[in-house]
N, C-alpha and C positions, 0 to 999 in steps of 0.2 A: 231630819235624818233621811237615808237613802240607802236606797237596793243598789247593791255591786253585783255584777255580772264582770266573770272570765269568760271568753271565746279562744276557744282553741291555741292559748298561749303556750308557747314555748320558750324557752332562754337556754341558750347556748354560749359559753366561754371557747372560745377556740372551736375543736372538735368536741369538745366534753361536753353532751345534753343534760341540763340539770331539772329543768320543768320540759315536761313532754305532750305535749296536746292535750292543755288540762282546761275546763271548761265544768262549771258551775254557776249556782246563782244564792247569793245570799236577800236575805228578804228587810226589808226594809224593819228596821228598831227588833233584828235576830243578832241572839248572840254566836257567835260560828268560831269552832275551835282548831287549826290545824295542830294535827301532831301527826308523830312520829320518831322513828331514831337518828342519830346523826348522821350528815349529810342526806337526807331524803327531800331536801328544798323547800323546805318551810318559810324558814326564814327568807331566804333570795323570793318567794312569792309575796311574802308580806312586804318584802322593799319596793319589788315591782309595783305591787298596789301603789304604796306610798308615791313611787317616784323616784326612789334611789334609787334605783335599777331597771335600764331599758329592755322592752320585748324584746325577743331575738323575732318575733310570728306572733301574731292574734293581737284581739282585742281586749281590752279595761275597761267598762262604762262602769261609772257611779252617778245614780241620778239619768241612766239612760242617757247619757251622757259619755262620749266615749273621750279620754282623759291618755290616752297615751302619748300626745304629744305638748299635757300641760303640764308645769314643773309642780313638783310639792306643796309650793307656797297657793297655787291653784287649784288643786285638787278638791279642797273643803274637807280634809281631814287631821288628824290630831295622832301623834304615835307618842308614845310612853317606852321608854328600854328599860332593859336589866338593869344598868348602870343607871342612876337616877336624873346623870346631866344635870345637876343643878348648882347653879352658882357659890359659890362657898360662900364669897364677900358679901352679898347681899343675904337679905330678910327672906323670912318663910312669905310675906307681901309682895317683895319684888323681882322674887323669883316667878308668883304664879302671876303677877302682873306684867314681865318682860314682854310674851306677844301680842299685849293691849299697845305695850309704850312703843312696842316695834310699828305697829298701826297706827300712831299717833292719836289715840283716842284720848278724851279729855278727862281731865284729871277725876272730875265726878262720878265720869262714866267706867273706869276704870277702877276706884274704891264701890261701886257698887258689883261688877263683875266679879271681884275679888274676893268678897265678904261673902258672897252668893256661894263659891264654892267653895269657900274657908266652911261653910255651915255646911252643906253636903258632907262634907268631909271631917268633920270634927275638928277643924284645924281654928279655930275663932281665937282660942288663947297661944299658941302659938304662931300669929304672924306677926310679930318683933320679934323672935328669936332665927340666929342665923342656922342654917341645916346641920352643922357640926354638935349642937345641942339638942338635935332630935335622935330618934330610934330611927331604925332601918324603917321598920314599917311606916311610921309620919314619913318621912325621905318621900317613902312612894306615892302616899299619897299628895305630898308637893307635887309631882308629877305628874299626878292623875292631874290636879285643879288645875295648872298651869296649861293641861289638854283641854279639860271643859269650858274654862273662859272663852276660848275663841268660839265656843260652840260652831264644831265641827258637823259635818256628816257625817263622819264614820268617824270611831276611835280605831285604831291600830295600836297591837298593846305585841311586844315582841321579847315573851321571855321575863315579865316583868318581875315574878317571884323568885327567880332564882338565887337571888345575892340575901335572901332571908331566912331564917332559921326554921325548921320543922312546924314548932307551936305560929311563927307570925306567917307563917305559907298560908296554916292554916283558916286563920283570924283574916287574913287579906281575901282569901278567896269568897268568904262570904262578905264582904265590905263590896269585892269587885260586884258580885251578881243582885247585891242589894243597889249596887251606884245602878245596873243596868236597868234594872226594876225601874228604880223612881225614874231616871230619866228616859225611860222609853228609847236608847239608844241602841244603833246599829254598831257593834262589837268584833271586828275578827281579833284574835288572840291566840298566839302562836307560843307553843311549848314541846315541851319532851316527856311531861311528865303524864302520864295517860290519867293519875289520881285527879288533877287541874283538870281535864279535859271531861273527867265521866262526870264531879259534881259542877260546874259549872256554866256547860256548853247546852246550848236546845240541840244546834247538830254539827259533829264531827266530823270533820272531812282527815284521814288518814292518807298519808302519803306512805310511797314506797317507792325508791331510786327514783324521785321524780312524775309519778304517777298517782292518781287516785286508786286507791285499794279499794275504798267504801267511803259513805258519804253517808251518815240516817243519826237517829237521836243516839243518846249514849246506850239506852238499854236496848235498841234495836242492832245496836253493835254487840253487843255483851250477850243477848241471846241467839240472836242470826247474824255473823260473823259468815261473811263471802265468802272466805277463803282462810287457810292454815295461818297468815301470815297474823290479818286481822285479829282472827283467833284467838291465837297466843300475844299479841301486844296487848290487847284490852282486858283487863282483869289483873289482879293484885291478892295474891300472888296468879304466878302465869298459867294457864292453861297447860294441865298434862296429855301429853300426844302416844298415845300407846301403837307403834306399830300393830297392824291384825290384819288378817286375809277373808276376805268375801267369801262367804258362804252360798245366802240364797236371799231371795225378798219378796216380799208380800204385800198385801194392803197395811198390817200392821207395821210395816218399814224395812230396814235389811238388816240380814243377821250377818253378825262378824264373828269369828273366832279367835280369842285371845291369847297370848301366847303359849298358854296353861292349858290352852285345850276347852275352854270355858266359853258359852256361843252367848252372847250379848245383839239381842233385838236392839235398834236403835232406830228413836220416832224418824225418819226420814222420808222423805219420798224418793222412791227411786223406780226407775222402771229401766234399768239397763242389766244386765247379765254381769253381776260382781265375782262370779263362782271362782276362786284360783287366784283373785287381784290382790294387791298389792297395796291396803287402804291403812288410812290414821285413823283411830278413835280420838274423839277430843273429852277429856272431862277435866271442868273446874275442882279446885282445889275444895272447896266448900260444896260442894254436889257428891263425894263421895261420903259414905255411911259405913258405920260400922256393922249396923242390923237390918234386916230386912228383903224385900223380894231382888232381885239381879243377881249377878255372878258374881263369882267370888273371887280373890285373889289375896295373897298374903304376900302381905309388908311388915317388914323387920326397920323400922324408922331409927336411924342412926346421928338425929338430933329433932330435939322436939323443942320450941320455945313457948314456955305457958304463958299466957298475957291474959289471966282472968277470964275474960269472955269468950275465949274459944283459946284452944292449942295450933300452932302449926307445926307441921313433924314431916321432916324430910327423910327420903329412903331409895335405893338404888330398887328397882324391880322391874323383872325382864321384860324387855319389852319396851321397856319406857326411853325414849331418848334423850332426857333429861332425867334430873335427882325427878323422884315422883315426889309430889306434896298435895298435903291432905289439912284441910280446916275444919277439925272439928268442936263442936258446945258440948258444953256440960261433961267429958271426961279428961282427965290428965291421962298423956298419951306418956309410958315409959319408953325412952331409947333401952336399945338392944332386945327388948323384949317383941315375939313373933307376936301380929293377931289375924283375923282374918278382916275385909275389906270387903264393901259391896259395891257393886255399879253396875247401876239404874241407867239402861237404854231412854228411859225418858228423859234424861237430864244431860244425855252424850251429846257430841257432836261427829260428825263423821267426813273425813276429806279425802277424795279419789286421789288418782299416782299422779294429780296436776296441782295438787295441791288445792283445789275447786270446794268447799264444799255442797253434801249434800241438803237440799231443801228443809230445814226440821219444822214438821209438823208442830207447830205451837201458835196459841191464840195471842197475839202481839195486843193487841187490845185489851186484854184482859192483863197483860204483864206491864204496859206501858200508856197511861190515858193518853200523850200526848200523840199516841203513832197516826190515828185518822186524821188527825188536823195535819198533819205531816206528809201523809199519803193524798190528802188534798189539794194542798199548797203546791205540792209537785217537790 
């Protein structure tokens, strides 16, 4: 396996800049997740790695190694797509046997390669059947073992779950992070779906028109989110954004006033003059309460979907730029009925008129074991 580093690459079609001076390093047997929404260049970076797509500017090393002007089949890496690419006419065998036979490896050495990752894979009793007699999820993992036989450096995985159902997304993505476990594998894997991205990745790199937004573990996004954008991408449901105006701030952090006239402390650090601005609250949909210490606000929720273990109940409320939504345990929320609503400055977020946000006071360490080794690593 092998550490990839980006240097300052760019790709440009015509005049249109799709990747902008983007520059990172992935760590040798790390699994690393780009997302984002469509067109943000995810994928055209992931081809770049690969090969299928020339820099426009910068460097590729994998292995320290700088690789921008070796083709694919030189690279030492392995990609897996959405579409499973796999042979119809041939066997679940000689499909993931094709890039042995393409090497001319010997016929010995190619039934042991095979069987190696038929058994990672659960696949031992299916390689005499042809792909049209598997499920979607087998399909993929033909494709995965067909990537592990060459034993690549890097897997490159672009979009893989998307052609699969809800329950096998599911099932697949703990298969993927159990394949990366055992083999100790260097992983980028590219998607849209930010649910992929939070259970599976050590650290996500977000893109936006082209650019890195943020870059850190999944819960270092989720709790310290850089900016409005980040914010509201990462989480499920989205992050609510209540317009509110700057009041004052202190060592306890800055206070906001919400649109009701209701002044909410919010843990941040701020040492700038907010009085009269122009600021976003941010709070997760599962952070706000029914009971207890913060300010109040009432929601008249105009659909509520019970799902057992928590309600989520959506609701127009002033202020809010979007429907506001709320997840809460243990009560059945009524539509059309008014209640009252609390929010906890401990648990907000706060974003100036640049959209920037501000610093929040919370012990990452204590929310995320893996943040020191992360903070180390660089």
């Amino acid at each position: 396996m092998a550490q990839l580093q980006l240097k300052n690459v760019t790709k440009s079609f015509g005049e249109v800049n799709v990747i902008k001076d983007v520059s990172f390093d992935c760590k040798d047997g790390e699994f690393i997740v780009f997302v984002g929404p469509s067109g943000c260049g995810k994928s055209t970076m992931l081809k770049m790695i690969a090969g299928l797509e020339d820099t426009t500017s910068g460097d590729i090393l994998i292995g320290n190694k700088n690789v921008n002007n070796l083709a694919p089949s030189d690279r030492g890496i392995a990609m897996v797509f959405q579409s499973y690419a796999l042979y119809p006419h041939m066997t679940v065998f000689e499909n993931i046997a094709f890039p042995l036979r393409v090497q001319k490896l010997a016929n010995e050495q190619v039934k042991k390669h095979v069987h190696e990752a038929a058994a990672i894979l659960k696949l031992e009793d299916r390689l005499h059947h042809k792909p049209g007699e598997l499920s979607g999820g087998q399909r993929q993992r033909v494709a995965i073992g067909r990537a592990i036989v060459r034993k690549p450096e890097i897997f490159l995985f672009d979009e893989p779950l998307s052609n699969l159902d809800a329950a096998l997304r599911a099932e697949m993505r703990v298969e993927l992070s159990a394949l990366h476990s055992q083999l100790g594998a260097t992983m980028v894997y590219v998607t849209h779906d930010q649910v992929e991205a939070m259970t599976m990745a050590e650290r996500i790199l977000v893109l936006d028109g082209g650019t890195i937004s943020q870059m850190g573990s999944p819960l270092e996004l989720y709790h310290k989110p850089r900016n409005k954008f980040v914010g509201a991408f990462i989480g499920n449901p989205k992050m609510n954004m209540i317009e509110v105006t700057g009041a004052d701030h202190d060592e306890g952090g800055a206070q906001v006033i919400l649109p009701n006239g209701e002044v909410v402390t919010v843990a941040v650090e701020c040492t700038q003059d907010i009085q009269g601005k122009k600021l976003t609250l941010g709070i997760r949909p599962e952070h706000v309460r029914l009971e207890g210490e913060g300010a109040r606000m009432k929601m008249t929720p105009f659909l509520a979907e019970h799902l057992g273990i928590h309600t989520v109940s959506y609701a127009n409320v002033d202020g809010c730029e979007e429907r506001f939504c709320t997840v809460l345990s243990g009560r059945p929320i009524q539509e059309n009925i008014e209640i009252d609503i609390v929010i906890d400055g401990a648990n907000c977020h706060l974003f100036d008129e640049n959209d920037i946000a501000f610093e929040r006071v919370v012990n990452m360490i204590d929310l995320d074991p893996t943040y020191l080794n992360l903070e180390t690593d660089g």
